[in-house]
N, CA, C and O atoms as a DFTB+ gen file, in Angstrom:
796 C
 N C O
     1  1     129.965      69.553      28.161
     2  2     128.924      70.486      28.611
     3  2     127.805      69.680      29.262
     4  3     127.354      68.793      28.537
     5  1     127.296      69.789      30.390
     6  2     126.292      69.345      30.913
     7  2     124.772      69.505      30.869
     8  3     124.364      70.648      31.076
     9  1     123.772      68.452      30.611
    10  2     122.982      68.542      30.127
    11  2     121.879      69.505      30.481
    12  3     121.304      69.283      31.546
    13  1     121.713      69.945      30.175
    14  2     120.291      70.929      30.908
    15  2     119.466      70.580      31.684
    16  3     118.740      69.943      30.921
    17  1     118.858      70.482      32.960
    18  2     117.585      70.152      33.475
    19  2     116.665      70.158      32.661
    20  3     116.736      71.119      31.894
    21  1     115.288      69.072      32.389
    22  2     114.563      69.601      32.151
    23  2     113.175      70.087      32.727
    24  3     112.471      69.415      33.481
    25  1     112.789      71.763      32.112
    26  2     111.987      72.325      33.284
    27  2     110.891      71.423      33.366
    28  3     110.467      70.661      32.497
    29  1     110.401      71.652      34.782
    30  2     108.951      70.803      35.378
    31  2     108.038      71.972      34.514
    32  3     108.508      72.993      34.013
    33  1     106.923      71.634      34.485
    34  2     105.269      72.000      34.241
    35  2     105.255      73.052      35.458
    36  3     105.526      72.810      36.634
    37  1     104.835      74.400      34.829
    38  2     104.467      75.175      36.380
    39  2     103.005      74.882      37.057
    40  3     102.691      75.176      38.211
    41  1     101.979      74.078      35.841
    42  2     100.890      73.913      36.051
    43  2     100.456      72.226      35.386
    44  3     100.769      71.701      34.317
    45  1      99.846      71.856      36.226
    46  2      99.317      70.504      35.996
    47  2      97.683      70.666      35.604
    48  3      96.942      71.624      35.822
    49  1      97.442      69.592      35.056
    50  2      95.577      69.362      34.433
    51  2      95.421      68.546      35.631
    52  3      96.025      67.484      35.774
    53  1      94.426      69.146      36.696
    54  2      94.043      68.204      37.566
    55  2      92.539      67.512      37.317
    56  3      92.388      66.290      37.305
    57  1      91.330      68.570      37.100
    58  2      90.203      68.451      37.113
    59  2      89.635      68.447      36.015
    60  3      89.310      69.574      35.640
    61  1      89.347      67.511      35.249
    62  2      88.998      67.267      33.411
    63  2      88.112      68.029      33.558
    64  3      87.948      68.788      34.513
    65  1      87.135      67.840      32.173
    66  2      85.734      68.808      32.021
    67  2      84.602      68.611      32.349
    68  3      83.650      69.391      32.394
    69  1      84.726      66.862      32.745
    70  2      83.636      66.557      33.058
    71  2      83.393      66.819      34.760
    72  3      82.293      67.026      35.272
    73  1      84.647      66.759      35.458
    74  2      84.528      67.035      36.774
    75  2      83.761      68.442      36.683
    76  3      82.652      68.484      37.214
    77  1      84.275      69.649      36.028
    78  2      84.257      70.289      36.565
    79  2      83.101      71.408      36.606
    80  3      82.986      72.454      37.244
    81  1      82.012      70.525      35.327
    82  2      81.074      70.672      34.619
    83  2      80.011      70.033      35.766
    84  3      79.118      70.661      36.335
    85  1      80.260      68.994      35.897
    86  2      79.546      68.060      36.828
    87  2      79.378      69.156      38.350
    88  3      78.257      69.417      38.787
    89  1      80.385      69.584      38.870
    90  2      80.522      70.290      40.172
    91  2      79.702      71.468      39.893
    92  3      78.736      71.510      40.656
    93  1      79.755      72.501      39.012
    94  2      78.863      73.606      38.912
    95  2      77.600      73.384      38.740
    96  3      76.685      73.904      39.378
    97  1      77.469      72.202      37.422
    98  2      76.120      72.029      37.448
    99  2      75.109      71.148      38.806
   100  3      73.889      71.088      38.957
   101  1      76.088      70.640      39.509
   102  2      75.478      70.308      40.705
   103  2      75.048      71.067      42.254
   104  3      74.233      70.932      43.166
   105  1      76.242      71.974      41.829
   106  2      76.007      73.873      42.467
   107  2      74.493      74.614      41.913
   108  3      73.464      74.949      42.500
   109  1      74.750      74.646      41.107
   110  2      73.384      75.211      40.291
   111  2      72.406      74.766      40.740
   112  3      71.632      75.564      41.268
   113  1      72.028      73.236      40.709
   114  2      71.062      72.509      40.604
   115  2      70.179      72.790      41.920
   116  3      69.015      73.140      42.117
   117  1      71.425      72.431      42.825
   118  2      71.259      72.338      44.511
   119  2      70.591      73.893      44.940
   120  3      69.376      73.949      45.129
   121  1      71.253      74.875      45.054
   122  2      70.851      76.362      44.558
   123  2      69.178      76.469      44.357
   124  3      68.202      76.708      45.068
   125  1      69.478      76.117      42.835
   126  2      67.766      76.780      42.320
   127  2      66.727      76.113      43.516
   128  3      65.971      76.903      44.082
   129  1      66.687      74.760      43.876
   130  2      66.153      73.773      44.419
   131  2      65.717      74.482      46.226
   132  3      64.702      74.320      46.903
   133  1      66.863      75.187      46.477
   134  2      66.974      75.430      47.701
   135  2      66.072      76.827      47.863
   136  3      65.484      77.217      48.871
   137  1      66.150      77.457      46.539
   138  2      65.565      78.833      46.349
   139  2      64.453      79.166      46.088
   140  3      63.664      79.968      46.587
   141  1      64.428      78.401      45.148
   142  2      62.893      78.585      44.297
   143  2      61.629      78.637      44.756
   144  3      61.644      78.020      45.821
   145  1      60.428      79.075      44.516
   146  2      59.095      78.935      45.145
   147  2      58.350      77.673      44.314
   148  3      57.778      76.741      44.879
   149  1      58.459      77.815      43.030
   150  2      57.457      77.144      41.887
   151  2      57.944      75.691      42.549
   152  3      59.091      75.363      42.850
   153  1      56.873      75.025      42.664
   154  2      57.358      73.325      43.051
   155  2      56.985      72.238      41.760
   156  3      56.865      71.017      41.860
   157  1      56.852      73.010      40.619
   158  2      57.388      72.055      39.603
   159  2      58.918      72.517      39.062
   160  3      59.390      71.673      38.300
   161  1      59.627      73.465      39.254
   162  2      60.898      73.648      38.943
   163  2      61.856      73.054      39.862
   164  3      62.888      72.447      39.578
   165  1      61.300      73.352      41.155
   166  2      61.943      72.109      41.950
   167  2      61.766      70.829      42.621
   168  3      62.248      70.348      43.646
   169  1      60.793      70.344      41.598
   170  2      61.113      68.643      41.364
   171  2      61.731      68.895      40.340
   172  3      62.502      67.936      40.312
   173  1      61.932      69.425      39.564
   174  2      62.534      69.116      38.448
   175  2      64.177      69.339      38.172
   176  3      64.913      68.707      37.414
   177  1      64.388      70.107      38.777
   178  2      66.102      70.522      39.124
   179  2      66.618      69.548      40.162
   180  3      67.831      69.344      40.198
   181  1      65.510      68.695      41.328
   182  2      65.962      67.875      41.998
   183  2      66.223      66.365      41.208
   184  3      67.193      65.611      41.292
   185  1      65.127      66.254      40.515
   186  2      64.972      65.360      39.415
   187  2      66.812      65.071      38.532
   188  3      67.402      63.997      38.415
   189  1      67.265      66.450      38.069
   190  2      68.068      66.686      37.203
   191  2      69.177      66.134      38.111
   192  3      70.331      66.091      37.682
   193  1      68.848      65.674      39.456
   194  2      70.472      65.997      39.825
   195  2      71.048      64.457      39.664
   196  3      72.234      64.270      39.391
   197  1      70.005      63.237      39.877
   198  2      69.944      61.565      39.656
   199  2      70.661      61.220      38.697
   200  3      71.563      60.469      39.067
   201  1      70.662      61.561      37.002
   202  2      71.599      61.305      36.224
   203  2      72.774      61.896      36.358
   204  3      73.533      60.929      36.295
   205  1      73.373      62.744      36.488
   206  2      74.167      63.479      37.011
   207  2      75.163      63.117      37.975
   208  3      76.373      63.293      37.832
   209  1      74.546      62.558      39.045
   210  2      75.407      62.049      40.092
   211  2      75.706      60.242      39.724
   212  3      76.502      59.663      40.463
   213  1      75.111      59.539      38.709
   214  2      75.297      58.193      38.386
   215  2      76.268      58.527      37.605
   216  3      77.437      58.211      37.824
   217  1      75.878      59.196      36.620
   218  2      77.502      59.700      35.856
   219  2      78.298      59.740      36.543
   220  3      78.993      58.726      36.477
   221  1      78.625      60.460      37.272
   222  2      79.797      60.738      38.288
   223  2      80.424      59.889      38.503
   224  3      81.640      59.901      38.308
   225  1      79.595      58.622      39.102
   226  2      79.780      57.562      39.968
   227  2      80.787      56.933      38.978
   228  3      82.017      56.947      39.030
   229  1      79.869      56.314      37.961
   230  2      80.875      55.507      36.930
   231  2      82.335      56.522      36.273
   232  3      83.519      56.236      36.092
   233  1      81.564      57.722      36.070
   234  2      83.619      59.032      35.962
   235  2      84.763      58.263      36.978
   236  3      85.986      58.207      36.855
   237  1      83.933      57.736      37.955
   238  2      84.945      57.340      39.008
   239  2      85.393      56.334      39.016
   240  3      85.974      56.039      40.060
   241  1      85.378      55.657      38.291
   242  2      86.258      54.147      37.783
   243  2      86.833      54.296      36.630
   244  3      87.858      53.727      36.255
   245  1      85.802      55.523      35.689
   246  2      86.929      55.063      34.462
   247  2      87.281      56.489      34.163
   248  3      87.994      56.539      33.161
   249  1      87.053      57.557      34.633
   250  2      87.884      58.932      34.388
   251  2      89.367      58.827      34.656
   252  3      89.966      57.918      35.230
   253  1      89.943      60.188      34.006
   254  2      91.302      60.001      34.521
   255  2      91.979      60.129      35.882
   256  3      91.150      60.433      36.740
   257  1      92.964      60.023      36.259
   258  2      93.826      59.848      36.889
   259  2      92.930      60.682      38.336
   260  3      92.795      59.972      39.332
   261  1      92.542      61.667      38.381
   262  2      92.185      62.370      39.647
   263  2      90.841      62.477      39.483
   264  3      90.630      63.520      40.103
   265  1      89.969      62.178      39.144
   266  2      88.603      61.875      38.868
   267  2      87.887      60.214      39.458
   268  3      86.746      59.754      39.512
   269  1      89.074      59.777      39.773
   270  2      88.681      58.373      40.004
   271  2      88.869      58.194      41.312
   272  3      89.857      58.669      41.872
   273  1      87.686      57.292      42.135
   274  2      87.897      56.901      43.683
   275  2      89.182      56.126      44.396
   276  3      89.534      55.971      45.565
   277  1      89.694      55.725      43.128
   278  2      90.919      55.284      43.770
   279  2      91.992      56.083      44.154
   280  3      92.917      55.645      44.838
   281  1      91.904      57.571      43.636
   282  2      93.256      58.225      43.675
   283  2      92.882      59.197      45.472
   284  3      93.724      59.699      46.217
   285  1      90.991      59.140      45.703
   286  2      91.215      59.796      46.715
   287  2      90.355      59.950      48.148
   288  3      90.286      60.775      49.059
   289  1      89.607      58.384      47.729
   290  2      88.679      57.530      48.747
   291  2      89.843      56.465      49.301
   292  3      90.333      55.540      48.654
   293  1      90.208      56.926      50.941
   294  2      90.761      56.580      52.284
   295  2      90.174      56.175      53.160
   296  3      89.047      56.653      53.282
   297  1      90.482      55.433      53.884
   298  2      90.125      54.907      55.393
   299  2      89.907      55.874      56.167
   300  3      90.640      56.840      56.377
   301  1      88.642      55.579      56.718
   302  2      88.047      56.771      58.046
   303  2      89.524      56.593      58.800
   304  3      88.998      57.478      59.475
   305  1      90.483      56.408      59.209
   306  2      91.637      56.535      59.701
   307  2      92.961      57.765      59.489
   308  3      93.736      58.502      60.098
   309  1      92.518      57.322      58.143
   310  2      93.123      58.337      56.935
   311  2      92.950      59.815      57.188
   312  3      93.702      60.789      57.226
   313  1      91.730      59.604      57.338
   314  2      90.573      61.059      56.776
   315  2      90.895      61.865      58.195
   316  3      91.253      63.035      58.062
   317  1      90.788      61.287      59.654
   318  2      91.490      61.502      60.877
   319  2      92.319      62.227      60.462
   320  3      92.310      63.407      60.114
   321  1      93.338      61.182      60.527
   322  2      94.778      62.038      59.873
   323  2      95.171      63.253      59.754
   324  3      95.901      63.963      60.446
   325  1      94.353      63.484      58.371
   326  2      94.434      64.580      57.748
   327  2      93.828      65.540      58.529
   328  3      94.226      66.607      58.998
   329  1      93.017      65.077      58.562
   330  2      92.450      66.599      59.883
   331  2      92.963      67.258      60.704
   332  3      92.974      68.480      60.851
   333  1      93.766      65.823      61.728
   334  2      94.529      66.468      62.912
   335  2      95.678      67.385      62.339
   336  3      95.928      68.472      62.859
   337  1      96.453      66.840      61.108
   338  2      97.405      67.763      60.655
   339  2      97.054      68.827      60.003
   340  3      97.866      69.697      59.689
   341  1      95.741      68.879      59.714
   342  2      95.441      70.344      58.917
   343  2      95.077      71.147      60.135
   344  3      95.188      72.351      59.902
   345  1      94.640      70.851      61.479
   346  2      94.251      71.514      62.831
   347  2      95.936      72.106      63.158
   348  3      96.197      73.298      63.319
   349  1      96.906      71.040      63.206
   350  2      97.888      71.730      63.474
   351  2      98.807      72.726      62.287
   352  3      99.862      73.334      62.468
   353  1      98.141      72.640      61.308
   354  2      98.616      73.296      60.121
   355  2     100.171      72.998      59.571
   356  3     101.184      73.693      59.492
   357  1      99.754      71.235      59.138
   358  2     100.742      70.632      59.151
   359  2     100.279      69.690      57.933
   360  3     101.165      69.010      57.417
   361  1      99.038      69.594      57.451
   362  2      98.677      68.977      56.458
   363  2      99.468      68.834      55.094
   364  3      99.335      69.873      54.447
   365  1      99.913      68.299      54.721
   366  2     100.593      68.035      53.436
   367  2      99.569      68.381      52.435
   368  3      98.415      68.232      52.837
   369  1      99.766      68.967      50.777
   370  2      99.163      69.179      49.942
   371  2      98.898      67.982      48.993
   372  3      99.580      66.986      48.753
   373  1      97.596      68.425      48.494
   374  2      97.487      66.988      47.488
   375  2      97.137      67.835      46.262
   376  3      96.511      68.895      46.233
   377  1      97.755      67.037      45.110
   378  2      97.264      67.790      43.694
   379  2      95.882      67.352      43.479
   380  3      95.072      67.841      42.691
   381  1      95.708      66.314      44.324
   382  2      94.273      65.948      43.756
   383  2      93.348      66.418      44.810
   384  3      93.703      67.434      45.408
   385  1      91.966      65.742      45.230
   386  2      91.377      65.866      46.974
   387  2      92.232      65.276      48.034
   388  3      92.775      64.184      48.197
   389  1      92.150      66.477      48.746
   390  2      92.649      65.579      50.149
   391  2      91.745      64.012      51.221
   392  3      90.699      63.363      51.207
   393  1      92.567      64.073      51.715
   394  2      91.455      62.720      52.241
   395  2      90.142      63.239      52.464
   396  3      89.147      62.630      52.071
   397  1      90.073      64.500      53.168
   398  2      89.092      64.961      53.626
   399  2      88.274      65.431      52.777
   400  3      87.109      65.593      53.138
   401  1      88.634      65.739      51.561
   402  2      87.762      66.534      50.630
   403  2      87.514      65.199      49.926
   404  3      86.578      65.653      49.268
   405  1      87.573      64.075      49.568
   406  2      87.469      62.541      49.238
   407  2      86.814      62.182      49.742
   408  3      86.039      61.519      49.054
   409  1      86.444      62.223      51.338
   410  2      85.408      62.051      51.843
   411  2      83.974      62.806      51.946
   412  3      82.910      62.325      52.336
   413  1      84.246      64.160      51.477
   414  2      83.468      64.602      51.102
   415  2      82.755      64.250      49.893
   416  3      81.594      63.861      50.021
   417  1      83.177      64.313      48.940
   418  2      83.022      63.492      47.819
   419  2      81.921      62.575      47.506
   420  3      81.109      62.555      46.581
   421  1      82.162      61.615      48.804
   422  2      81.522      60.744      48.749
   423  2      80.084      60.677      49.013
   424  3      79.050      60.347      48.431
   425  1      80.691      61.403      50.804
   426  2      79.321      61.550      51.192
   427  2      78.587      62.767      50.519
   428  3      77.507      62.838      51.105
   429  1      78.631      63.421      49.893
   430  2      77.374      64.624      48.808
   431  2      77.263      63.182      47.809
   432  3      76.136      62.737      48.027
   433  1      77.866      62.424      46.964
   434  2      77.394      61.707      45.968
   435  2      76.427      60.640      46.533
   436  3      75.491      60.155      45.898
   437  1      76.800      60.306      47.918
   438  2      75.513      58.984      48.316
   439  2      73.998      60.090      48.928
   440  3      72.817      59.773      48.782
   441  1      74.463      61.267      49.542
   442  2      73.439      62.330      49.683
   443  2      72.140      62.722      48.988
   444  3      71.005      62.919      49.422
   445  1      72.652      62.770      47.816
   446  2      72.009      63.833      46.781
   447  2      70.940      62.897      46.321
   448  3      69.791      63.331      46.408
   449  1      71.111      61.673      45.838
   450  2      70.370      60.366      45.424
   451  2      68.776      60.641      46.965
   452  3      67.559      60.704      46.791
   453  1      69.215      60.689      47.671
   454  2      68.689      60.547      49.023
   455  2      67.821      61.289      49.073
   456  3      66.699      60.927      49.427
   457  1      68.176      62.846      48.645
   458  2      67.389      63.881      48.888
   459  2      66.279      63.855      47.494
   460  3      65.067      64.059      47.563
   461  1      66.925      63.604      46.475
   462  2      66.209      63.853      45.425
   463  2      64.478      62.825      45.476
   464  3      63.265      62.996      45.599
   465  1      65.550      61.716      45.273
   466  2      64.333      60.319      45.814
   467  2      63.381      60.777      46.693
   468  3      62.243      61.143      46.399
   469  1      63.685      60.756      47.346
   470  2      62.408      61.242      48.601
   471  2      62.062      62.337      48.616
   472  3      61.430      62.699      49.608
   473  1      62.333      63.324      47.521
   474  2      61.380      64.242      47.614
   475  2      60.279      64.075      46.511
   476  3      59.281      64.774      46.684
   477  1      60.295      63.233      45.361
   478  2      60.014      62.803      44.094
   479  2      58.715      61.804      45.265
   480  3      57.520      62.014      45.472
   481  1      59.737      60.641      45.845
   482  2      58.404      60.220      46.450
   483  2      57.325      60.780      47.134
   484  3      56.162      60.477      46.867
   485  1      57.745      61.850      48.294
   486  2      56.745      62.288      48.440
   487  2      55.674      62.952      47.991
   488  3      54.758      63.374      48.696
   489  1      55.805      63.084      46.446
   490  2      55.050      64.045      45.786
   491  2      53.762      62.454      44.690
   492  3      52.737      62.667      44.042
   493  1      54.494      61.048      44.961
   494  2      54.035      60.381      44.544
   495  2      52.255      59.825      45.455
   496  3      52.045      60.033      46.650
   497  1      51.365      59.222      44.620
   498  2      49.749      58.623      45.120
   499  2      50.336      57.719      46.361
   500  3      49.916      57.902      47.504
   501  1      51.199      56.865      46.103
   502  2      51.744      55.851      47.168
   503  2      52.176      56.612      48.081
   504  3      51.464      56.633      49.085
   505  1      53.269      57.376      48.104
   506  2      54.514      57.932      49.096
   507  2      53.712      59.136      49.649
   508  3      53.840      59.270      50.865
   509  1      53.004      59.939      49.107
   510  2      52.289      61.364      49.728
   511  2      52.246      61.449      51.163
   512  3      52.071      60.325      51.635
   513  1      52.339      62.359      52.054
   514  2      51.277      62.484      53.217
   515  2      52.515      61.392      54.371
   516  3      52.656      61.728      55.547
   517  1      53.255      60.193      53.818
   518  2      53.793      59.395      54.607
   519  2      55.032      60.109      55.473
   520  3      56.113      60.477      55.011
   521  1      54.617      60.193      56.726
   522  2      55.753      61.097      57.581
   523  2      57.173      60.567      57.471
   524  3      58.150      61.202      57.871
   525  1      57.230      59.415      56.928
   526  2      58.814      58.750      57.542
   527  2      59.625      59.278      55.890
   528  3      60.788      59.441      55.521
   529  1      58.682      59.365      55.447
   530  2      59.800      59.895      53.659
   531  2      59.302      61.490      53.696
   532  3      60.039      62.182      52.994
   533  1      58.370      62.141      54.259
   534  2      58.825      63.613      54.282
   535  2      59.473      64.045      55.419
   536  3      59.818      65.225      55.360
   537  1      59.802      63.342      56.640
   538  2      60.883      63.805      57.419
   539  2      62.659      63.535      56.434
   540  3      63.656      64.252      56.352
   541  1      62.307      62.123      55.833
   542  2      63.573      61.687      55.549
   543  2      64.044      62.743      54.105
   544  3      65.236      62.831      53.813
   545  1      63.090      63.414      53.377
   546  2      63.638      64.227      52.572
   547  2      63.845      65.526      53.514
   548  3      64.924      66.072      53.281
   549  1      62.979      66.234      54.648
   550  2      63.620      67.288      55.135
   551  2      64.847      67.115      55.940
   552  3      65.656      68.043      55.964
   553  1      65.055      66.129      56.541
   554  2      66.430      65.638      57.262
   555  2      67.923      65.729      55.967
   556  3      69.070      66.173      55.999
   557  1      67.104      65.070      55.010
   558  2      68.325      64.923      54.174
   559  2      69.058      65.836      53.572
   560  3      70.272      65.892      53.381
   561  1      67.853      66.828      53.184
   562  2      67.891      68.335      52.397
   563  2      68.937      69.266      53.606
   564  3      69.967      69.817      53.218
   565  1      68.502      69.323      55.031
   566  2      69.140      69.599      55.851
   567  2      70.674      69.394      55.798
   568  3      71.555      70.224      55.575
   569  1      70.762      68.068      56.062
   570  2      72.397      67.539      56.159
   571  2      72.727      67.811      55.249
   572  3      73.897      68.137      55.450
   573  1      72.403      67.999      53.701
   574  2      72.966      68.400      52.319
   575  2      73.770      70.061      52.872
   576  3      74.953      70.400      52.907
   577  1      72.754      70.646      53.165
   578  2      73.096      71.951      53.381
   579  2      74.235      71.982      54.551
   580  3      75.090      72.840      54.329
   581  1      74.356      71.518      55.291
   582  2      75.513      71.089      56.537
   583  2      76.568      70.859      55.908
   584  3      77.527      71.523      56.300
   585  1      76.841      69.856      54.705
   586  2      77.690      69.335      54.335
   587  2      78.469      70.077      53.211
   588  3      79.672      70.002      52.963
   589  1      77.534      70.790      52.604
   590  2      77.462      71.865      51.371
   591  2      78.405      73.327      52.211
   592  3      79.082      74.070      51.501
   593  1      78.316      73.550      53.689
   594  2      78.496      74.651      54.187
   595  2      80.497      74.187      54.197
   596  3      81.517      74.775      53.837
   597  1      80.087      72.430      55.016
   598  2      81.797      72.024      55.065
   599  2      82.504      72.507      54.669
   600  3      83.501      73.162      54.973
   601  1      81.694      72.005      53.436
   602  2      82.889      71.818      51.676
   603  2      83.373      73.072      51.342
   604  3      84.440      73.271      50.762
   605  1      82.491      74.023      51.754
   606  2      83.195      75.539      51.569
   607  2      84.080      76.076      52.778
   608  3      85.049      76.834      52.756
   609  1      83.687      75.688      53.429
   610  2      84.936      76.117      54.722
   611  2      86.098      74.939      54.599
   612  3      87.168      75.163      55.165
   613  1      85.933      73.730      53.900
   614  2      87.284      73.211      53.728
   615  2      87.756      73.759      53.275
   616  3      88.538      74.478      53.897
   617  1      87.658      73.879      51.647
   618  2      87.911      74.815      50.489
   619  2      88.665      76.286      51.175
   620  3      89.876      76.501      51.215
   621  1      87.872      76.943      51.543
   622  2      88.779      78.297      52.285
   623  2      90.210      77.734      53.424
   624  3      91.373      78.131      53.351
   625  1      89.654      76.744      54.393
   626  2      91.075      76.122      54.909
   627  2      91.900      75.790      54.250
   628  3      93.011      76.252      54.510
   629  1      91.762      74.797      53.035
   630  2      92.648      74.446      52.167
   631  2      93.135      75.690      51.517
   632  3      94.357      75.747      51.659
   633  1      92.605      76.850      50.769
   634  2      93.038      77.576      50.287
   635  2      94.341      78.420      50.892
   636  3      95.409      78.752      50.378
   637  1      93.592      78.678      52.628
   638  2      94.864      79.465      53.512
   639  2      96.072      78.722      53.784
   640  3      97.161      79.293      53.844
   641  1      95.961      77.692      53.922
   642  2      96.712      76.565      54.345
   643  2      97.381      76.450      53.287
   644  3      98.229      77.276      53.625
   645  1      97.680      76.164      52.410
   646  2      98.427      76.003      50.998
   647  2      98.654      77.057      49.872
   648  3      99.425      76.943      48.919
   649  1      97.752      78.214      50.194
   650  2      98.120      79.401      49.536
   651  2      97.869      79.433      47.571
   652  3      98.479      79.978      46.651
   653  1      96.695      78.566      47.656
   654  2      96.382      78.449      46.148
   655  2      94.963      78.274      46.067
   656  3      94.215      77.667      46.832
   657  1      94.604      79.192      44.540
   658  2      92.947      79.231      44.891
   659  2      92.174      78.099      44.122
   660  3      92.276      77.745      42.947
   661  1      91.548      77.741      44.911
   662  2      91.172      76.201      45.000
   663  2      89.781      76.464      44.002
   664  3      89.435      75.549      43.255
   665  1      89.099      77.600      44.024
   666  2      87.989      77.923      43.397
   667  2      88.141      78.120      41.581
   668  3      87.336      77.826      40.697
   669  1      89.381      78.675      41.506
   670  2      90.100      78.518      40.365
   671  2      90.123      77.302      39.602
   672  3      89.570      76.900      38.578
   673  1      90.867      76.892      40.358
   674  2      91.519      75.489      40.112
   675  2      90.309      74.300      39.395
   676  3      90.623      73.355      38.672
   677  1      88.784      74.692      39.862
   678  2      87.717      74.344      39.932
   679  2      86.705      74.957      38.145
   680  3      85.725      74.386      37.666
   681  1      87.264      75.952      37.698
   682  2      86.781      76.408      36.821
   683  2      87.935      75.868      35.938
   684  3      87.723      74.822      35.324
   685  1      89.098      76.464      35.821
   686  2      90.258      76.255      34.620
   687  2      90.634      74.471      34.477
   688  3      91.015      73.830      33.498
   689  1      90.429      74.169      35.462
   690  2      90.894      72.575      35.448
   691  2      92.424      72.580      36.014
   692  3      93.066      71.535      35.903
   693  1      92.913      73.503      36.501
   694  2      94.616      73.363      36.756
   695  2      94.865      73.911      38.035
   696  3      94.131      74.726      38.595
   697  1      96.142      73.346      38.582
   698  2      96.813      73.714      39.547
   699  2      98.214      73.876      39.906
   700  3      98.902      72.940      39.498
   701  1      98.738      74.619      40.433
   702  2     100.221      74.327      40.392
   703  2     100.591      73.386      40.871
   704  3     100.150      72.871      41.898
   705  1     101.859      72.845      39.895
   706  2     102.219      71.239      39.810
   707  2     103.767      71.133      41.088
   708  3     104.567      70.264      41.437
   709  1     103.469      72.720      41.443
   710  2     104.868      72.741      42.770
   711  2     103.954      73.855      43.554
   712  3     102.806      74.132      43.204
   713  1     104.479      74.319      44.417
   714  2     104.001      75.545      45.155
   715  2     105.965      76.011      45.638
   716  3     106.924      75.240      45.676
   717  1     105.920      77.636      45.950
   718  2     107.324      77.722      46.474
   719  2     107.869      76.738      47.442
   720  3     107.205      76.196      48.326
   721  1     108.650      76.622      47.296
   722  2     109.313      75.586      48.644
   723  2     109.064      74.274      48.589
   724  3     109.595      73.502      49.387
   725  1     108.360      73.933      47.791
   726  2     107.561      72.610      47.991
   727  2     108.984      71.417      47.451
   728  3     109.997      71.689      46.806
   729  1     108.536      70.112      48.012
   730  2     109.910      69.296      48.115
   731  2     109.352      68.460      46.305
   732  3     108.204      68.037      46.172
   733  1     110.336      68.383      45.202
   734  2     110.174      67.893      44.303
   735  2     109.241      66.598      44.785
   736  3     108.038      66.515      44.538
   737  1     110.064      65.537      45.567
   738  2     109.812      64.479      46.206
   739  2     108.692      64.302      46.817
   740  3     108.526      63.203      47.347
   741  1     107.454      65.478      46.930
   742  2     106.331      65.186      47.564
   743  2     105.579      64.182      47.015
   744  3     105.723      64.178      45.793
   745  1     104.752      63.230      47.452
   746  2     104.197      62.513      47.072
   747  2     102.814      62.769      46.565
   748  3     102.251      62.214      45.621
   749  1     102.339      63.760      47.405
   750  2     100.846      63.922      47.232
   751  2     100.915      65.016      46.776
   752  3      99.777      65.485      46.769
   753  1     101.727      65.803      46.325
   754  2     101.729      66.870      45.275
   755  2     102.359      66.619      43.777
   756  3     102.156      67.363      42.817
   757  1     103.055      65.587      43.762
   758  2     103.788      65.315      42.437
   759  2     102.476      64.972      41.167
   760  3     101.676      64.048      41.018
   761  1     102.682      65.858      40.639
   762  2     101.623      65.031      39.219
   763  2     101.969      63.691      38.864
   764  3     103.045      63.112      38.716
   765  1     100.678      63.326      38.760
   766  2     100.866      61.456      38.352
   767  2     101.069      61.830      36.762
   768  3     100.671      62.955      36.459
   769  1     101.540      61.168      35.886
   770  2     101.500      60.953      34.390
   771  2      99.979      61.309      34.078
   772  3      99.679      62.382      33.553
   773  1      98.782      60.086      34.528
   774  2      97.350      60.198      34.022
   775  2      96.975      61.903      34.755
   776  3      96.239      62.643      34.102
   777  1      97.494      62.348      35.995
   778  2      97.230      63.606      36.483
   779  2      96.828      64.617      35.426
   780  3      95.814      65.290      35.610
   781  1      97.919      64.840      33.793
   782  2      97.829      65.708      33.361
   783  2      97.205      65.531      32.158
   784  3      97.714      65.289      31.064
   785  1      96.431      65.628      32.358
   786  2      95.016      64.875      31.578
   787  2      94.367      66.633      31.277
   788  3      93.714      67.374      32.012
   789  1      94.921      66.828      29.823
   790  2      94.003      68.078      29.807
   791  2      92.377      68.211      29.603
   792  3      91.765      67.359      28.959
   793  1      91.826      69.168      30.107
   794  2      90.421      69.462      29.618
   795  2      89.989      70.615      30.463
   796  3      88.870      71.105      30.314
């Protein structure tokens, strides 16, 4: 009698708790900051966002398997790549970020430091009144919001494009570890071992 297959996982642990804790509360943060009138609540939610994003930083060397810069920080070459094939709607799926969303990644985590800082300074006896750090916090706050708009129109591309809700995936921590049709053999969809890292 021949042995049974054994079944795959219909769902993989992609995004631990700390990712995914980290991402809302950095939604939130960004939000109130952008909204608010009172300008001691927003130094202070801007304030909140500095530890937060250093955490992150270090999540990214020693978190698991898809939390870490190695599984999804690429060569500006890379990141190309992926684009042109997601333009032709040819992009391959990744269980983890795509190049492009890796690069995103990055640039909101070197961002946010940027915006926060210089708005903290300008509110400082030294920094006050100095045009080159209150342009450089309204410039920055700006591009945040540019970049913030991306990440959601990637997110919806990625979603149509691959047919899985990515916003989900973002709250529960999981994703499907196949999609129909999908080739066992994919590379950038196969769960890694550290991939299924529950939380």
């Amino acid at each position: 009698m021949p042995y049974a297959r054994m079944a795959e996982p219909r769902e993989a642990f992609v995004w631990d708790r700390f990712v995914r804790v980290f991402h809302w509360t950095t939604v939130a943060l960004v939000a109130t900051a952008f909204t608010v009138d009172d300008h001691w609540l927003h130094e202070a939610v801007g304030l909140a966002v500095l530890p937060l994003v250093a955490t992150r930083v270090i999540w990214g060397f020693v978190g698991p398997a898809h939390a870490r810069f190695s599984d999804f920080v690429v060569r500006p070459s890379g990141v190309l790549a992926y684009l042109r094939a997601a333009r032709a709607r040819h992009a391959p799926r990744y269980l983890g970020h795509n190049p492009a969303g890796g690069a995103m990644v990055v640039a909101l985590l070197a961002l946010l430091p940027i915006v926060a800082l210089s708005g903290w300074m300008s509110q400082t006896d030294r920094w006050f009144g100095v045009p080159w750090v209150s342009d450089l916090h309204a410039v920055s706050a700006n591009l945040l919001l540019l970049l913030a708009g991306l990440h959601i129109a990637g997110v919806i591309v990625s979603t149509l494009l691959h047919r899985e809700n990515y916003i989900r995936a973002m709250f529960t921590g999981r994703k499907p570890a196949r999609l129909p049709g999908e080739e066992a053999e994919d590379e950038h969809s196969a769960p890694a071992g550290p991939g299924l890292y529950p939380g």
